[in-house]
MIRO-270501 format. One record per residue (C-alpha): residue in three letters; z, y, x. Coordinates in steps of 0.25 Angstrom, whole numbers, plus 5000, padded with zeros to 4 digits. Layout:
type/z/y/x
ALA/Z/Y/X
...
This chain:
type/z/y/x
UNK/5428/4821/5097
UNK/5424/4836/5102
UNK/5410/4833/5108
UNK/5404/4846/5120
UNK/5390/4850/5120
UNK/5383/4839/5131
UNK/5378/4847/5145
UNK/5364/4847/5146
UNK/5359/4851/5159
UNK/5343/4854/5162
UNK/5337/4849/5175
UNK/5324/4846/5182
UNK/5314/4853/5192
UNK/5313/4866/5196
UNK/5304/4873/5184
UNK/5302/4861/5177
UNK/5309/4869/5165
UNK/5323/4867/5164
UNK/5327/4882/5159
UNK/5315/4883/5151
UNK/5320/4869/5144
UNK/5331/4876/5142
UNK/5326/4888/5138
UNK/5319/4882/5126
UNK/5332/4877/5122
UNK/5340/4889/5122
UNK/5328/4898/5117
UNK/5330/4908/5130
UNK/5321/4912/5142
UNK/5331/4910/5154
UNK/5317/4901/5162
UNK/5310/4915/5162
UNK/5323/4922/5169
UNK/5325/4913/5179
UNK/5322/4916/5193
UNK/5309/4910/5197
UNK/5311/4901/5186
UNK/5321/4891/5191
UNK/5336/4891/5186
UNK/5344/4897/5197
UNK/5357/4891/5190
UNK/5365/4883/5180
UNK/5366/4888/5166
UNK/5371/4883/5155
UNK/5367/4885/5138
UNK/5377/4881/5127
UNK/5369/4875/5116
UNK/5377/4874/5105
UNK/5374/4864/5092
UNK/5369/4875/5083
UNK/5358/4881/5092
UNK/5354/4867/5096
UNK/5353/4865/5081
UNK/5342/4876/5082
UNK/5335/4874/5094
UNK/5335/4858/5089
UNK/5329/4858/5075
UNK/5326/4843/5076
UNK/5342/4842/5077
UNK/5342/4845/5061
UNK/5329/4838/5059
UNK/5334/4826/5063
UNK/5348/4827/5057
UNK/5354/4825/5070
UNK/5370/4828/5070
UNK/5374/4836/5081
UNK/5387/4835/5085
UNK/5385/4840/5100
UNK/5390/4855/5101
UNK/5377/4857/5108
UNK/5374/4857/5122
UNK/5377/4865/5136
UNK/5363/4865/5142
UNK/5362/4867/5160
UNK/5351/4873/5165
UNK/5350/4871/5179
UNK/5342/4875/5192
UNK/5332/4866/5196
UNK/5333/4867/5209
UNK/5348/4862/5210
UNK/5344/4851/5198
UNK/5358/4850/5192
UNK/5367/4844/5203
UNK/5377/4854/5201
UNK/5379/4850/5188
UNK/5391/4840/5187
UNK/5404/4837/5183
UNK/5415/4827/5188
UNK/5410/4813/5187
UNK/5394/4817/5183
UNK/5385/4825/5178
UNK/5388/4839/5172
UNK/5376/4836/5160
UNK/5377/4827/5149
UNK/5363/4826/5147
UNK/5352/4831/5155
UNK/5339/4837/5152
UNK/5329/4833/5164
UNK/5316/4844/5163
UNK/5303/4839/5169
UNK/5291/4847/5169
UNK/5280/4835/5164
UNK/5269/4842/5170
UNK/5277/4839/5184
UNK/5285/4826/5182
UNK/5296/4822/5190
UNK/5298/4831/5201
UNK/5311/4830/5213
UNK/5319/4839/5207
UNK/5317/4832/5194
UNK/5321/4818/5201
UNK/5332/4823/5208
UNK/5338/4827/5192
UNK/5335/4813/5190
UNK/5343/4807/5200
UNK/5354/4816/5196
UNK/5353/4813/5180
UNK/5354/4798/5185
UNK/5365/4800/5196
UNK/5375/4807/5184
UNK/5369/4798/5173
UNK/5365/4809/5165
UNK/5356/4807/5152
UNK/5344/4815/5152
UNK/5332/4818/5146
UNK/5320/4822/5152
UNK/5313/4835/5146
UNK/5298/4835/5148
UNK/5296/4848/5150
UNK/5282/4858/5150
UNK/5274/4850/5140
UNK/5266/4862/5137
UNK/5263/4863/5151
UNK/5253/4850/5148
UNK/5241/4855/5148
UNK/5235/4858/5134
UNK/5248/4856/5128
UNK/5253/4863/5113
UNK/5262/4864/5105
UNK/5260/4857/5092
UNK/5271/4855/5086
UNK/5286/4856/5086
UNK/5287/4841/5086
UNK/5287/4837/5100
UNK/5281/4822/5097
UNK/5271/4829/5089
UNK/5268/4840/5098
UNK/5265/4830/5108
UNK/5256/4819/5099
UNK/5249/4834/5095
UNK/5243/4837/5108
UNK/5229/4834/5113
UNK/5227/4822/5117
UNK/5224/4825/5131
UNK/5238/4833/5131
UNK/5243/4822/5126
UNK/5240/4812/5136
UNK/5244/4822/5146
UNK/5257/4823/5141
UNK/5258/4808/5140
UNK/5255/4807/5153
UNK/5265/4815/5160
UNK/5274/4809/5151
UNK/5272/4794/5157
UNK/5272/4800/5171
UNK/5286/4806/5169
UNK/5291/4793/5162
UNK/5285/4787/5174
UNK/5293/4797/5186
UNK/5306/4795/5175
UNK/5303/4778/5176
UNK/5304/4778/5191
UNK/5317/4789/5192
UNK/5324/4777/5182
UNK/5321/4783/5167
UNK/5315/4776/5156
UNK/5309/4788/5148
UNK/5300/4791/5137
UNK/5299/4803/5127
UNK/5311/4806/5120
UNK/5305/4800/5106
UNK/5302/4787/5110
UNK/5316/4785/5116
UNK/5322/4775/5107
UNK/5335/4774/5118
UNK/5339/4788/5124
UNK/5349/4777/5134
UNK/5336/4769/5139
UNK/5325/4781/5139
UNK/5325/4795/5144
UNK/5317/4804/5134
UNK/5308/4814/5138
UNK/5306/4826/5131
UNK/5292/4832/5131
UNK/5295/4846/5130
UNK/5293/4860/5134
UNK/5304/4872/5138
UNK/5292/4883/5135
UNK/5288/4878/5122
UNK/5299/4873/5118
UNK/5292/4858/5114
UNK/5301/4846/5114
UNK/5316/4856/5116
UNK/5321/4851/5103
UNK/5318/4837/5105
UNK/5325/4838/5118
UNK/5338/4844/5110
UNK/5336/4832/5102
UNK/5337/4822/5111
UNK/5348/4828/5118
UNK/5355/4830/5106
UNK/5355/4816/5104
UNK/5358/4811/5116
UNK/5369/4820/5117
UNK/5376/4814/5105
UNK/5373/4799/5107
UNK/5376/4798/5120
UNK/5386/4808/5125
UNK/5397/4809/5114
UNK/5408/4803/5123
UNK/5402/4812/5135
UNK/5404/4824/5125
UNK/5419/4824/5120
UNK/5427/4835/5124
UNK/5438/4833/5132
UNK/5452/4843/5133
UNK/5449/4846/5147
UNK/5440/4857/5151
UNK/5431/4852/5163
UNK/5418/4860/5168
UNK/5409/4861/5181
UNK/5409/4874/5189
UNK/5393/4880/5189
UNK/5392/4894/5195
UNK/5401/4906/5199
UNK/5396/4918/5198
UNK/5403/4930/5205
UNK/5404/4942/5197
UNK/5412/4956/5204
UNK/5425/4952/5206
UNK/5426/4940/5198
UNK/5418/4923/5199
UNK/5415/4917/5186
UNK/5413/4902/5185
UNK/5401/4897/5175
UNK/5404/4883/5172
UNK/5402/4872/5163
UNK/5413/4866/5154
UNK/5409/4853/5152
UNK/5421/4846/5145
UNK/5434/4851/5137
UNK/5437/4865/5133
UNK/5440/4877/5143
UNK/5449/4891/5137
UNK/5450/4903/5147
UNK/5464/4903/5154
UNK/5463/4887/5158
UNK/5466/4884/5171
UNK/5456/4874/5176
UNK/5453/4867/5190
UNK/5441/4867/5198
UNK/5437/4859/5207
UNK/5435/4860/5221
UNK/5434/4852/5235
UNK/5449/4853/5239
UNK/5458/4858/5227
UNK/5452/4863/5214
UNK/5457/4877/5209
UNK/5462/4880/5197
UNK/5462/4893/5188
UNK/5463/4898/5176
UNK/5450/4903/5166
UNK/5452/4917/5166
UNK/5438/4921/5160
UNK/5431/4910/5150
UNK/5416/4913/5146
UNK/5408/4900/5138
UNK/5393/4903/5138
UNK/5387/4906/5125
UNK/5378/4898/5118
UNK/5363/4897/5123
UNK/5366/4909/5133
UNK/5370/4912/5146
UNK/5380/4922/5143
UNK/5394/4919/5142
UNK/5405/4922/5131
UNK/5421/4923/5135
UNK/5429/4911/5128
UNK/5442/4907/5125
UNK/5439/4892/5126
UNK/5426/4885/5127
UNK/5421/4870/5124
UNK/5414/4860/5134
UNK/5402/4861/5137
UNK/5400/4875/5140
UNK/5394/4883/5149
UNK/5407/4893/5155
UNK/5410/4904/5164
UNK/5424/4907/5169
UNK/5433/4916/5177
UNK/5446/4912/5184
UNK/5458/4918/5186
UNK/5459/4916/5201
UNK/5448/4915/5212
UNK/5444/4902/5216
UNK/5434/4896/5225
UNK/5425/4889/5215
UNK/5414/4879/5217
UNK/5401/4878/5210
UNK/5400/4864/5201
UNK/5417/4862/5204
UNK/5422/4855/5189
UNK/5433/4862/5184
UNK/5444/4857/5174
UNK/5457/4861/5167
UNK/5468/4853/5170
UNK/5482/4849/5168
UNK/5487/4845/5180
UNK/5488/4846/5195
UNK/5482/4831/5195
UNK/5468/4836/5187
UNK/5464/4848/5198
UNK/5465/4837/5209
UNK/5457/4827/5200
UNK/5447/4838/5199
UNK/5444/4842/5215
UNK/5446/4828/5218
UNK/5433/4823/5209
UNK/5425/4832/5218
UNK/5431/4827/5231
UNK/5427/4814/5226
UNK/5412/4818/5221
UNK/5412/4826/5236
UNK/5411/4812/5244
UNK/5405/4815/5259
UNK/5404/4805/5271
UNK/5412/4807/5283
UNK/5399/4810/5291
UNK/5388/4817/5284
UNK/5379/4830/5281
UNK/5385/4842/5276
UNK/5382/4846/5262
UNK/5384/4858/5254
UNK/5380/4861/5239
UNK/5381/4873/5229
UNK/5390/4865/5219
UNK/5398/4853/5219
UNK/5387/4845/5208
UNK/5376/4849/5219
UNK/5385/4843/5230
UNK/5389/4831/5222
UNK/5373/4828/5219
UNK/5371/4831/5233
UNK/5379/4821/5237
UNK/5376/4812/5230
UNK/5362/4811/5232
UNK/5364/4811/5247
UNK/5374/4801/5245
UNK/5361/4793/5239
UNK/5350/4796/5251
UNK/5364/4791/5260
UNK/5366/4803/5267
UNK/5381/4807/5271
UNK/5389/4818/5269
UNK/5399/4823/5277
UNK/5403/4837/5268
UNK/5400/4841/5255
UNK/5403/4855/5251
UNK/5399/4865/5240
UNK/5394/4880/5243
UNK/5387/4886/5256
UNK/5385/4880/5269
UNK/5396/4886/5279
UNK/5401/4885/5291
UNK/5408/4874/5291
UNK/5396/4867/5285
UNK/5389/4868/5298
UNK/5399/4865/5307
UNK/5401/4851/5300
UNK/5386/4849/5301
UNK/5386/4853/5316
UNK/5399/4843/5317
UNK/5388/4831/5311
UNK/5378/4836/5322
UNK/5388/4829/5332
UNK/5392/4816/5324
UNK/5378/4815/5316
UNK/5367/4823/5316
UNK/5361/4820/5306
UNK/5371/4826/5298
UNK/5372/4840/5305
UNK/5365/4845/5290
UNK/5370/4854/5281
UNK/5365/4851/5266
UNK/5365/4864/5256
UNK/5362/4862/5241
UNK/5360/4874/5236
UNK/5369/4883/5244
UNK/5368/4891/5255
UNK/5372/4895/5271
UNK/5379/4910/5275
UNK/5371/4917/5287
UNK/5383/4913/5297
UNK/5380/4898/5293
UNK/5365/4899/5295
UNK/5368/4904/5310
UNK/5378/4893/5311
UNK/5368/4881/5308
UNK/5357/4889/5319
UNK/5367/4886/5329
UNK/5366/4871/5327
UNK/5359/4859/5324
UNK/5363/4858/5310
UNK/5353/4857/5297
UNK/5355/4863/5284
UNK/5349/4858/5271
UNK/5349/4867/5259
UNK/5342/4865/5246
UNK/5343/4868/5231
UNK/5337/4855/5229
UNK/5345/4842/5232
UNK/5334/4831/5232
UNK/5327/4842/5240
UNK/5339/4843/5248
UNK/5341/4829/5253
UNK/5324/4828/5254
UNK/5327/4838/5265
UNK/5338/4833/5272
UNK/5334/4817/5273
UNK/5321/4825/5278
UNK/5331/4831/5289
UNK/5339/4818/5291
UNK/5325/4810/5296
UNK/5320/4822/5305
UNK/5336/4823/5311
UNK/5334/4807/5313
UNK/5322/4807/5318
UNK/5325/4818/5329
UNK/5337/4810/5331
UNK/5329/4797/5335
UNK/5319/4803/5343
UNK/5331/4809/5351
UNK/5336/4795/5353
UNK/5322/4792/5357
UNK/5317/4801/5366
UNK/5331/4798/5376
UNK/5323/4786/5380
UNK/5313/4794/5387
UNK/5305/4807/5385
UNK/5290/4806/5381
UNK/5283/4815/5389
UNK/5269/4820/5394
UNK/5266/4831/5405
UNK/5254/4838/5409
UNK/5256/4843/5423
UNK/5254/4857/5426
UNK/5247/4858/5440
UNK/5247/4873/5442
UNK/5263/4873/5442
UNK/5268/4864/5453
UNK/5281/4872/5456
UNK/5285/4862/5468
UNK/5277/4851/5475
UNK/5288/4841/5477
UNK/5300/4835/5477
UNK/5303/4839/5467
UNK/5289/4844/5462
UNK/5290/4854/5450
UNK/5278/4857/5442
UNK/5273/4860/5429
UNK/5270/4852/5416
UNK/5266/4853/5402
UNK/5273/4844/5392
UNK/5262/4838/5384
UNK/5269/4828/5375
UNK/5283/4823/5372
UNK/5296/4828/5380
UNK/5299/4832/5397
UNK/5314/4831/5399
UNK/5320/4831/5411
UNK/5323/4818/5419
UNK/5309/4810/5412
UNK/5302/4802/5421
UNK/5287/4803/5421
UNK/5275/4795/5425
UNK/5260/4801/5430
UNK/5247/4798/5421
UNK/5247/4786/5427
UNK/5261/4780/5424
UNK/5267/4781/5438
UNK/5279/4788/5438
UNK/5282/4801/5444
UNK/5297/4806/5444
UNK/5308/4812/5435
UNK/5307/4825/5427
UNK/5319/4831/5435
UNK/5318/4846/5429
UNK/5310/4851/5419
UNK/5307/4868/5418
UNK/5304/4879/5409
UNK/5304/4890/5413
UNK/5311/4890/5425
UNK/5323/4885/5417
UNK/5325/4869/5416
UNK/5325/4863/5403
UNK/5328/4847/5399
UNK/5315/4846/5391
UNK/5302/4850/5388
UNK/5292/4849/5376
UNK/5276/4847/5374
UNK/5270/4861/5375
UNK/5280/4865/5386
UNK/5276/4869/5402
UNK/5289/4866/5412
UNK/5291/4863/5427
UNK/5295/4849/5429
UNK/5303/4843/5444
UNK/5299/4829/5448
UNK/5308/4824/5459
UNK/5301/4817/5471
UNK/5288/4820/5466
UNK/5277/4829/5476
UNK/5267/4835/5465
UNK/5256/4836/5473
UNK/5256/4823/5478
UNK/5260/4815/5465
UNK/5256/4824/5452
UNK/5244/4832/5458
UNK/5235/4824/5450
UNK/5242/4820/5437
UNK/5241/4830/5425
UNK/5251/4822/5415
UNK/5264/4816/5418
UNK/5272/4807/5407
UNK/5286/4802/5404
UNK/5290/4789/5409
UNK/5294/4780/5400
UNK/5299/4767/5398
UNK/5291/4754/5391
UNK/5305/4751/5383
UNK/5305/4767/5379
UNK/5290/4769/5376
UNK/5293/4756/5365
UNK/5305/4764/5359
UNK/5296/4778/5358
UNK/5285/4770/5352
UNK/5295/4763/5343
UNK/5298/4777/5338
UNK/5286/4786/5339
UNK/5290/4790/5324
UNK/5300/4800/5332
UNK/5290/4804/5342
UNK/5280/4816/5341
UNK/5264/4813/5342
UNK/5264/4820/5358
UNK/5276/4811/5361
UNK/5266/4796/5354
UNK/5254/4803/5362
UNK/5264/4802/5375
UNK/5269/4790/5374
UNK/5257/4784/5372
UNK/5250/4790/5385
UNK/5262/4786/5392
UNK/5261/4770/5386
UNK/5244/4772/5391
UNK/5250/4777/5406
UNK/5259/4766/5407
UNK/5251/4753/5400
UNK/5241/4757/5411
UNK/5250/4749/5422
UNK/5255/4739/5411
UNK/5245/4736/5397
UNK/5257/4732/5389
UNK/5268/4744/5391
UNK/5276/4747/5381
UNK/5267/4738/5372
């Protein structure tokens, strides 16, 4: 049985040392290149058998037999985790390599890695990064274990200590873990790895262990099949010609092969006119005839397609295997008939986008990959009839056009974007209680209007009937049609017209001077001698504000409760 070298993907935080990781084990200096420090996309390293022989002396110390070709490791941007990472049916990796800084612990982006791992039932192991960040710490020895039992013993109990708090944060995420060399079962236990990406401590031991687990537990994963299958990761336009970079993750791929990739409706299919295999610990890339899963690839086509970020592609034999392949995504792509819009720079982002508001219950109406568009924002403003609180637009990790951007100013959708999922949805359950809340205070304040007004004596436009004066909106709302009672709780007279500036308007708001008309109402006789006027309201309505007062401002509570002393002076137990 051919076996293919396992995927290995890297992921953590942000700066938590994911490229430095594996920096140390490639023996480069990509970390020091990148912009600002933070990987700005996926790449991949072929590892093959002979160099990890080298960077591994305890392989041959230990008389390991390596019978894995080596490994294709993934480097990927923090701040997108690795949900664009996956194949039909599950994860891209075979094995993970979860980086935590352990001077920092656990930190969200971390934990949304975790739920990922555990959502695709990926192994892992945990690499704890930084060690010589610890204060005092050195390098002692090229012995991990012995490096560690050499340091001070106030390191050392330093040390132990922030290892106890991350088993700790590892205990309540689900994981039974413990350092690598007290791991007796690799199926029960998550080893941690003490190591360091700058000096290089504990790197071997971590080839070690996955070395291990790679040929006890993924043989049957690893065998090679005849079909050649792989996941779509960037397209980089050059002149007048795309090239694909992809992954091929199982089977064998020669140039001039016609393969399928998948899309929403139909997938496409062309033949490889161009085949590059990148070379081993590089990111340059090398023509091929033929190359062997896994790979890291980069291809050109001999007819123009629309191509989709993280769309699998296969070669085929039959009609019958191109529709098998869109009709996988359509059945990943699952949306509710009612639902939020959501957009996504890949289709593995989109899948863990969904999924994970699938989990916090939140429907989805349409699911698409690439930039917000038009058409985008006319479905959200289609949900602001039905349902408003799903008139928001969702963007991971894309983008809206100017023309778009004026659109959405026109209406009352929102648009959501991050590069960060759990940020993401943070953000958008945030939205979903504001939009509630505003919703139930709407539905509230159509029992009545909560109001206080200060009469303004030096403008009393008419004397009577009806009277038009001034007032001064101290608290809560003046609409049009209230009805309003003196300091005293005798009632005056519906607000007929409201004023400002010459123009009538529905409403006005505390802070605001308008010109009010009361019907029936001679100002000189009646009002002469009242400075404030209030909103009547009901006993049942005061009880359903009071009820509520969670949706109320702290004027509107001041109100209501001046308006409850006015009324319990002629009767003690009002709205009690």
């Amino acid at each position: 049985m051919k076996i293919r070298q396992p995927i290995i993907t890297i992921a953590g935080h942000v700066d938590h040392g994911k490229t430095t990781i594996l920096d140390s084990i490639r023996r480069t200096a990509v970390a020091e290149s990148e912009v600002g420090g933070i990987t700005q996309k996926i790449s991949f390293t072929l590892f093959p058998a002979s160099k990890l022989r080298q960077r591994c002396p305890l392989i041959d110390k230990h008389n390991v037999k390596l019978e894995i070709p080596g490994f294709l490791f993934i480097d990927t941007p923090g701040h997108a985790a690795f949900t664009n990472l996956r194949k039909r049916g599950g994860s891209l990796a075979d094995l993970a390599i979860l980086v935590i800084d352990i001077n920092e612990g656990i930190k969200p982006q971390t934990a949304e890695v975790i739920e990922i791992l555990k959502l695709n039932k990926t192994p892992f192991v945990v690499a704890l990064n930084k060690i010589d960040k610890i204060s005092g710490w050195q390098k002692l020895s090229e012995n991990l274990k012995e490096n560690i039992d050499m340091q001070a013993s106030s390191v050392n109990l330093d040390f132990k200590e922030k290892l106890l708090t991350l088993q700790g944060a590892l205990y309540s995420h689900g994981f039974n873990a413990a350092p690598y060399w007290e791991v007796k079962d690799f199926t029960t236990k998550l080893a941690l790895v003490p190591c360091s990406g700058k000096t290089g401590e504990g790197i071997a031991e971590l080839l070690m262990i996955l070395c291990g687990l790679s040929q006890k537990f993924l043989r049957g994963r690893l065998a090679l099949s005849e079909k050649a299958k792989g996941v779509i990761l960037e397209i980089k336009k050059e002149k007048t010609f795309n090239y694909i970079e992809a992954i091929l993750y199982d089977g064998i791929l020669k140039r001039n092969d016609e393969i399928a990739i998948a899309s929403f409706d139909k997938a496409v299919t062309s033949k490889i006119r161009v085949l590059e295999e990148v070379l081993p610990l590089s990111n340059k890339f090398k023509p091929v005839f033929s190359c062997s899963a896994a790979t890291g690839i980069r291809f050109q086509l001999t007819e123009p397609h629309e191509i989709l970020v993280g769309m699998p592609f296969q070669t085929f034999e039959n009609e019958k295997e191109i529709e098998a392949l869109s009709k996988g995504v359509a059945k990943d792509i699952k949306t509710d008939k009612q639902g939020i819009i959501v957009k996504a720079d890949s289709l593995g982002s989109l899948e863990a986008l969904l999924l994970m508001l699938r989990q916090e219950n939140i429907k989805v109406g349409k699911a698409g990959i690439g930039d917000i568009n038009k058409i985008d924002v006319i479905s959200a403003q289609t949900n602001l009839e039905t349902n408003p609180l799903d008139a928001i637009i969702l963007g991971f990790n894309v983008k809206e056009d100017e023309e778009v951007k004026e659109l959405i100013k026109t209406t009352n959708i929102k648009v959501l974007k991050n590069d960060v999922i759990y940020r993401l949805i943070e953000d958008l359950e945030k939205l979903r209680e504001e939009k509630i809340k505003e919703m139930n205070r709407e539905k509230l304040m159509k029992l009545s209007a909560i109001c206080k007004l200060k009469i303004l004596h030096q403008y009393v436009f008419h004397n009577s009937n009806p009277a038009i004066f001034g007032v001064a909106v101290e608290g809560g709302t003046l609409k049009q049609g209230i009805s309003l009672i003196d300091e005293e709780g005798k009632e005056v007279a519906k607000v007929k017209t409201v004023q400002s500036e010459g123009k009538s308007v529905e409403e006005a708001k505390k802070g605001e001077e308008v010109a009010i008309s009361l019907p029936g109402i001679n100002f000189e006789r009646r009002l002469k001698d009242i400075e404030y006027l209030f909103s009547n309201i009901g006993e049942a309505q005061y009880r359903e504000f009071k009820a509520n007062k969670e949706l109320l401002n702290q004027e509107e509570i001041q109100v209501l409760q001046e308006i409850a002393s006015i009324k319990r002076k002629e009767n003690p137990t009002w709205g009690v």
